[in-house]
DRENLOKOL-711775 format. One record per residue (C-alpha): x, y, z; residue in one letter. Coordinates in Angstrom, 1 decimal. Example, Ala and Ser with C-alpha at 12.3 -4.5 7.8 and 13.67 -1.06 7.14 Angstrom:
% DRENLOKOL-711775
+--------+--------+--------+------+
:     px :     py :     pz : resn :
+--------+--------+--------+------+
:   12.3 :   -4.5 :    7.8 :    A :
:   13.7 :   -1.1 :    7.1 :    S :
+--------+--------+--------+------+
This chain:
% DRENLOKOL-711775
+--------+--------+--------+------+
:     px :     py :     pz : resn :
+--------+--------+--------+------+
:  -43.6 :   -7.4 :  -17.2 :    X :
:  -42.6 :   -7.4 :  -20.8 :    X :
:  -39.4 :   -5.1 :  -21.6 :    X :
:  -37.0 :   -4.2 :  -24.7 :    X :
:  -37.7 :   -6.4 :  -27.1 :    X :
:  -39.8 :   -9.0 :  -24.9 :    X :
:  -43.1 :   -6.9 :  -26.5 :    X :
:  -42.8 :   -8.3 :  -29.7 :    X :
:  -44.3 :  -11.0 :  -27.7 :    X :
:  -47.6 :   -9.1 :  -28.3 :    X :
:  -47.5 :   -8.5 :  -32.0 :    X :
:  -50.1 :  -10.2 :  -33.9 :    X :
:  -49.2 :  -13.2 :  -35.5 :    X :
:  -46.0 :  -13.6 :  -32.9 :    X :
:  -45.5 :  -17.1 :  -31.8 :    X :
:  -45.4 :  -16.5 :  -28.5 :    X :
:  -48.0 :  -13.8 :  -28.8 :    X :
:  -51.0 :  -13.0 :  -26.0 :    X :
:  -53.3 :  -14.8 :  -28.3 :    X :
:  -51.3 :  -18.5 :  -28.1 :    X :
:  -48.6 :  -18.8 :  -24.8 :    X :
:  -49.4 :  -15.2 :  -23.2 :    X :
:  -53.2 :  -15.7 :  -22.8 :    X :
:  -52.8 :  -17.6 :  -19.8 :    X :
:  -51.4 :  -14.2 :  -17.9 :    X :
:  -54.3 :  -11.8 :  -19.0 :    X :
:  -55.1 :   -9.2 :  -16.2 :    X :
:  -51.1 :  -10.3 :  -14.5 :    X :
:  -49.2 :   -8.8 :  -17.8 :    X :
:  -47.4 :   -5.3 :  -18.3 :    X :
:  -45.5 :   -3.9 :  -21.1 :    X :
:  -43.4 :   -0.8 :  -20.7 :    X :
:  -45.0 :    1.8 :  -22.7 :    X :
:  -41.5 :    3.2 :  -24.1 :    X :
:  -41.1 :   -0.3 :  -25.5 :    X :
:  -44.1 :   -0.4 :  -26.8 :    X :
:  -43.9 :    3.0 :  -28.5 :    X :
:  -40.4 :    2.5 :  -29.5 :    X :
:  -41.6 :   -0.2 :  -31.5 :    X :
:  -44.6 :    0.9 :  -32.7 :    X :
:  -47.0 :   -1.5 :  -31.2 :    X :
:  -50.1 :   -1.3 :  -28.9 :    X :
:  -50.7 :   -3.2 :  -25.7 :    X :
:  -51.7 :   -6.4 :  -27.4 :    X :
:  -53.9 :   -7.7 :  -24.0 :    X :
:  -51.1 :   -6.5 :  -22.0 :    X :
:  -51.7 :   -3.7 :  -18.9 :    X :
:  -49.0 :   -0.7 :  -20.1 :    X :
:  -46.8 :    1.1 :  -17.6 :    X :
:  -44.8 :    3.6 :  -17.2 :    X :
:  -41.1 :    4.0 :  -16.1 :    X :
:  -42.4 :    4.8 :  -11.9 :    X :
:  -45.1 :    1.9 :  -12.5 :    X :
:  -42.1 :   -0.6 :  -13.6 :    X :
:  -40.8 :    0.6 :  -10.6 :    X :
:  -43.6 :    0.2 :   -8.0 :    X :
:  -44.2 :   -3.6 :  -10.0 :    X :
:  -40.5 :   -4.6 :   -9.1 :    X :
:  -40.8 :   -3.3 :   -5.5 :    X :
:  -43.6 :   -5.7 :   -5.1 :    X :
:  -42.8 :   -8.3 :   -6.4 :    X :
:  -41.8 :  -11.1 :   -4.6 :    X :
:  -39.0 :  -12.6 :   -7.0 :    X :
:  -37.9 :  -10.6 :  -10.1 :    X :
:  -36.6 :  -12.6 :  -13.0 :    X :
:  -34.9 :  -11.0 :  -16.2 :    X :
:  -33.9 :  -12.8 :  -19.3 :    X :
+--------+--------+--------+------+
């Protein structure tokens, strides 16, 4: 799950954007929608989520890393 500034990640013509490095995670990538919006951009390939469904992603996850 992409957070803060991680979502620039999914900005065309980024880098590290879902069409180079982040393809390889389609259908297992969220981006918190306030990010997102904060930012101004759109999901870029990623699944968008809301604060609870950040939530309810952590809780099931088996190891939670944050950089």
């Amino acid at each position: 799950m992409l957070i803060q500034d991680a979502v620039l990640a999914l900005k065309k013509g980024s880098a590290a954007g879902i069409s180079g490095r982040l393809s390889a995670l389609r259908g297992r990538l969220w981006a918190l929608e306030a990010d997102l919006a904060a930012r101004g951009l759109g999901p870029g390939g990623a699944s968008v989520v809301d604060y609870a469904g950040a939530v309810e992603l952590i809780a099931q996850a088996r190891r939670v890393l944050a950089l």
